[in-house]
GUKOL-543929 format. One line per 2 residues: number of its first residue (from 1); for each residue x negated, y, z negated of C-alpha. Coordinates in Angstrom, 1 decimal. Last residue first. Layout:
N
NUM) X Y Z  ...
% end
This chain:
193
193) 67.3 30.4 96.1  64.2 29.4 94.1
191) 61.0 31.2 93.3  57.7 29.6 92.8
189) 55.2 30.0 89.5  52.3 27.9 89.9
187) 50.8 25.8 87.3  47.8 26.4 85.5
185) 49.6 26.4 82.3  48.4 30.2 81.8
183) 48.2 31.6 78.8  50.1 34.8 77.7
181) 47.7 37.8 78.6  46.7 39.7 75.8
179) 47.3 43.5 74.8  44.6 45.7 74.3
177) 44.4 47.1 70.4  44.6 50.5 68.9
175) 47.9 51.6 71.1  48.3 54.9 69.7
173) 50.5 56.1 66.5  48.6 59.8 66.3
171) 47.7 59.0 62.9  46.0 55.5 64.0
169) 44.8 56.3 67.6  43.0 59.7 66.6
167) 40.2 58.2 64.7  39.6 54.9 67.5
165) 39.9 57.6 70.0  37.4 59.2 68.6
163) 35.2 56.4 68.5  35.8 55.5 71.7
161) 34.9 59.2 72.8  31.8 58.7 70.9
159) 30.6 55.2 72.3  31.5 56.8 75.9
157) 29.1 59.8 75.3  26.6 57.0 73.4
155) 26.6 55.2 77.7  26.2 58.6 79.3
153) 22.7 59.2 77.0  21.6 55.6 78.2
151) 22.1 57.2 81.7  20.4 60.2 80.9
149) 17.1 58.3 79.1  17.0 55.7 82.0
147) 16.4 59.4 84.1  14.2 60.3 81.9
145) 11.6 57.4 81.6  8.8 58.0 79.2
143) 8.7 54.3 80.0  8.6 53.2 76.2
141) 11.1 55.9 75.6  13.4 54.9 78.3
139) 13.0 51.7 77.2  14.2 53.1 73.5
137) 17.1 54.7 74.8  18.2 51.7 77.3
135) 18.6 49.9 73.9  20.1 52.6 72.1
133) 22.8 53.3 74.6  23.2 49.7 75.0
131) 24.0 49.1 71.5  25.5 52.5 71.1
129) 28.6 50.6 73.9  28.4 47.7 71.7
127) 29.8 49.6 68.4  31.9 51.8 69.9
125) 33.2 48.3 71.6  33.2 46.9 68.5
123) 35.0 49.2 66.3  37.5 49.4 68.7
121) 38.6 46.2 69.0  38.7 45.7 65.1
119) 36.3 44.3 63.2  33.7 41.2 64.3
117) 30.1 40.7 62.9  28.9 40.8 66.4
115) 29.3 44.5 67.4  28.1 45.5 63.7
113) 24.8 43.2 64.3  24.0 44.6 67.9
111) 23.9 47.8 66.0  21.2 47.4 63.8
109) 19.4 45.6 66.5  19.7 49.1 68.2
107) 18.5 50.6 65.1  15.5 48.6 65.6
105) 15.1 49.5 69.5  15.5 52.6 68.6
103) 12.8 53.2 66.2  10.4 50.9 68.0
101) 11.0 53.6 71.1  10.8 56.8 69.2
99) 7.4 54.9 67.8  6.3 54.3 71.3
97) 6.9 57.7 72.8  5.1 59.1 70.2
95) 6.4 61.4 67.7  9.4 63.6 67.3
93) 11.8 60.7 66.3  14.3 63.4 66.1
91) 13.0 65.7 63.6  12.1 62.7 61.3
89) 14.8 63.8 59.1  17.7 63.6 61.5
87) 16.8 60.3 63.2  16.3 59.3 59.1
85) 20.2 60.6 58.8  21.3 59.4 61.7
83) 20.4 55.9 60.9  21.6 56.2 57.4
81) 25.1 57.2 58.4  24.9 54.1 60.8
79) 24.5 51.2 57.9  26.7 53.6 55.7
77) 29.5 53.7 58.3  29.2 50.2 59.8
75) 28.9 48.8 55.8  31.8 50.9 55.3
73) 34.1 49.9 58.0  33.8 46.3 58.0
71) 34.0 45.7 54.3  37.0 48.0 53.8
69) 37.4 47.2 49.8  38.5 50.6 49.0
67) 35.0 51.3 47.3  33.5 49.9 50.5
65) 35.8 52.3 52.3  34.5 55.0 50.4
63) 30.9 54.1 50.5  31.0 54.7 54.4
61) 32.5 57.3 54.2  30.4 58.8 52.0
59) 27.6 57.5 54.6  29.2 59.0 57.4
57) 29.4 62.8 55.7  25.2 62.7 55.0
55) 24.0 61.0 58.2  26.3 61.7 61.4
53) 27.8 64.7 60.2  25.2 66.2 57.9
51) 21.7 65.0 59.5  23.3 64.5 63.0
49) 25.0 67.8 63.0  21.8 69.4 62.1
47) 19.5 67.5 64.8  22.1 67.6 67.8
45) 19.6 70.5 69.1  17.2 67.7 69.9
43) 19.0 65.6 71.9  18.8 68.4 74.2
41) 21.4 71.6 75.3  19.6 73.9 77.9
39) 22.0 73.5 81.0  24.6 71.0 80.0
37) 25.6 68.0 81.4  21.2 66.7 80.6
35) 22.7 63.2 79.8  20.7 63.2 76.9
33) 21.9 66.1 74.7  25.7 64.7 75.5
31) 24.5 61.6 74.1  23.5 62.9 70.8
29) 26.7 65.7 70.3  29.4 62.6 71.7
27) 27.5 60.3 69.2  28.0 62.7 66.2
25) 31.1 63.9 67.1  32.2 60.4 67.3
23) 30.2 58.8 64.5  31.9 61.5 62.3
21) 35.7 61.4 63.7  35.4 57.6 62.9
19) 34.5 58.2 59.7  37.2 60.7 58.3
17) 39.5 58.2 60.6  38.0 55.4 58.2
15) 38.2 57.3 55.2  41.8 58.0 56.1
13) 43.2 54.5 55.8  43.9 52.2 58.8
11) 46.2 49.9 57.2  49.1 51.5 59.2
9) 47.3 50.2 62.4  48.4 52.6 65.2
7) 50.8 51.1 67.5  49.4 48.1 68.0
5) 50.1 46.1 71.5  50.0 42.6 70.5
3) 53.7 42.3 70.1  54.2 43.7 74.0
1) 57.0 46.3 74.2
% end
């Protein structure tokens, strides 16, 4: 077995699954509303799970992992717990198209910053794959475009399953990190005999 393969980091401490598991459901229930999958479900009816799930639970977590000295963890959680929590409370970002649009496009820099400032493999790419979700999000809003609007919905999907899998990986003893490739000497290889 590869020593950069991970097993499941046995560092990984139950507030982050706990918070992991929340940004997941939370982005799987947000993008699924966008990608228009299925017949009659919206952004919109994501509202409650975002405001407890997403907002209220991710915060604590958030603050637990700070408490427990997990920088990286808990400012993502209570950074992004706070975002769902005001998308909750403003109904969505129920007013113009515009203001949706500023409002994701901040919360996209918001997330831009957690991909950049580093973390685990997984962190970041749940992080970066929101980024774009939230970026094409807010055009889409701008544009009152729906169609950018399903494909930036299709982009938080994979953000949530990544989180998930983030959650899962650790108890369930996963690979949490992609291996490497040893370096290459630019030389060829060639076979004798």
């Amino acid at each position: 077995m590869d020593n950069d393969v991970s097993a499941g980091n046995t560092t990984t401490t139950t507030t982050a699954t706990v918070g992991r598991l929340a940004l997941g459901i939370t982005l799987l229930a947000f993008g699924l509303g966008h990608t228009d999958l299925i017949d009659g479900v919206t952004a919109a009816d994501a509202i409650s799970l975002a405001h407890y799930v997403g907002g209220v639970a991710l915060f604590v977590a958030g603050l637990l992992a700070l408490r427990e000295r997990d920088t990286a963890n808990g400012t993502a959680f209570a950074v992004l717990g706070a975002l769902w929590f005001t998308w909750a409370v403003t109904d969505g970002a129920r007013g113009s198209g515009n203001a949706a649009g500023l409002f994701l496009l901040l919360f996209a820099l918001v997330a831009l910053s957690l991909t950049l400032a580093g973390g685990d493999q997984l962190g970041q790419g749940v992080h970066g794959l929101f980024f774009v979700s939230l970026v094409l999000l807010a055009v889409a809003a701008f544009a009152d475009s729906s169609s950018l609007a399903e494909v930036g919905g299709w982009f938080a999907v994979a953000a949530g399953a990544v989180s998930w899998y983030a959650a899962t990986a650790a108890p369930a003893h996963w690979p949490t990190v992609l291996p490497r490739r040893a370096a290459s000497s630019g030389r060829g290889v060639t076979a004798t005999g």
